[in-house]
N, C-alpha and C positions, 0 to 999 in steps of 0.2 A: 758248596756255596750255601749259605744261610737264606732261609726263606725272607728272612725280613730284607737281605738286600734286593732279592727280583723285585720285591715292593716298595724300593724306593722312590718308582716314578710313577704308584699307584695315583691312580686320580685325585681321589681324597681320603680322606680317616673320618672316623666317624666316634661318636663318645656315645656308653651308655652307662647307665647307674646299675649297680646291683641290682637282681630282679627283675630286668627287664629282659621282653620277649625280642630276639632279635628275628626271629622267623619261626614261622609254625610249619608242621610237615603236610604236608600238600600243597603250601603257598607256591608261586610261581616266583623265578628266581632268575638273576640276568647278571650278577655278582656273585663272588667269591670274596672269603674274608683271610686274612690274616692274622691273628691276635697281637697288638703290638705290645697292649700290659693288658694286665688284667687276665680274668679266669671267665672261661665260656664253659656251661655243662650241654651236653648232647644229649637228648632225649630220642629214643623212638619207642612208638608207640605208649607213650607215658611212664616208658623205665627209664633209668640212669644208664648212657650207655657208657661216655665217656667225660673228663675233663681236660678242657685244653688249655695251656699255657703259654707264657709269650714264645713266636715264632710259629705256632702251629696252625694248621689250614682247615679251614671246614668252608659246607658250601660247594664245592668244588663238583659235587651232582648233578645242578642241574645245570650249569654250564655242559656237562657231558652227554648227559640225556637229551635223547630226542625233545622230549614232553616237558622239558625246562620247571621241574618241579623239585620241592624241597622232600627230603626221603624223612628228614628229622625235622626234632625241633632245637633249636638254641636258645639258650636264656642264660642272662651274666648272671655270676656267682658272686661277683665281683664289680665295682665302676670300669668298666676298662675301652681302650682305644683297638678300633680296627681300622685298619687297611683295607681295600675295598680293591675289585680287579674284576674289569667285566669282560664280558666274553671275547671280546677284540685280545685285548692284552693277552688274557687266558692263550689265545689259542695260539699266539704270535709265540708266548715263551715256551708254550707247547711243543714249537716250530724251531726256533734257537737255540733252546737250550734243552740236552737233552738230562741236566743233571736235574733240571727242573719236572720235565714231563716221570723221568721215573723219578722221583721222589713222588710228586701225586702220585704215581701207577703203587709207590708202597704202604701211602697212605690207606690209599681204597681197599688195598688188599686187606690190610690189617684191621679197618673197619666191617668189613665183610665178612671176616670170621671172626670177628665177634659179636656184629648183629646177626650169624648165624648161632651163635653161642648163646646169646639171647632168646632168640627166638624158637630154638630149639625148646628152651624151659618151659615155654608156652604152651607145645601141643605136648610137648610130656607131663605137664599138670593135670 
């Protein structure tokens, strides 16, 4: 099942222009996003970590985390349209659908060893 259908009864969408900041990492956070178009780049701690394209999820952290805090930063690359899914929903499709909960659970993984991958360069420099 495609991410962009569980988000079809997301609350709302939201528009941003190229270059703008959709969240900085430390912010607190209570929303997950979806990209519907457009390109979002993933920052931590001020590297390049990743670029997402339509369908794909970020944000999904501090919805999971205790301390409801943003781990990255996001900023469009691009004009583009989000989907928005706040913790209620989150945790309901978490609860339903299980094709949903492991797709996040491969997300996180696969962001995780690569801001391991990342970070690792840091204390090897």
């Amino acid at each position: 099942m495609a991410k962009t259908n569980l988000f079809r009864h997301a609350s709302k969408t939201v528009s941003y222009k190229a270059g703008e900041t959709i969240f900085k990492e430390g912010d607190g956070g209570d929303v997950m996003y979806v990209v519907v178009s457009g390109t979002v780049d993933i920052f931590l701690r001020g590297r390049h970590m990743i670029k997402l394209d339509e369908g794909e999820i970020f944000g999904e952290m501090a919805l999971i985390e205790q301390d409801h805090l943003r781990s990255a930063t996001a900023v469009t690359e691009t004009d583009v349209v989000l989907a928005n899914l706040n913790r209620e929903r989150f945790t309901f499709l978490v609860h339903e659908s299980p094709f949903f909960a492991l797709d996040v659970m491969r997300t996180l993984a696969e962001r995780l060893r690569l801001a391991n991958k990342i970070l690792s360069h840091d204390v090897d420099a």
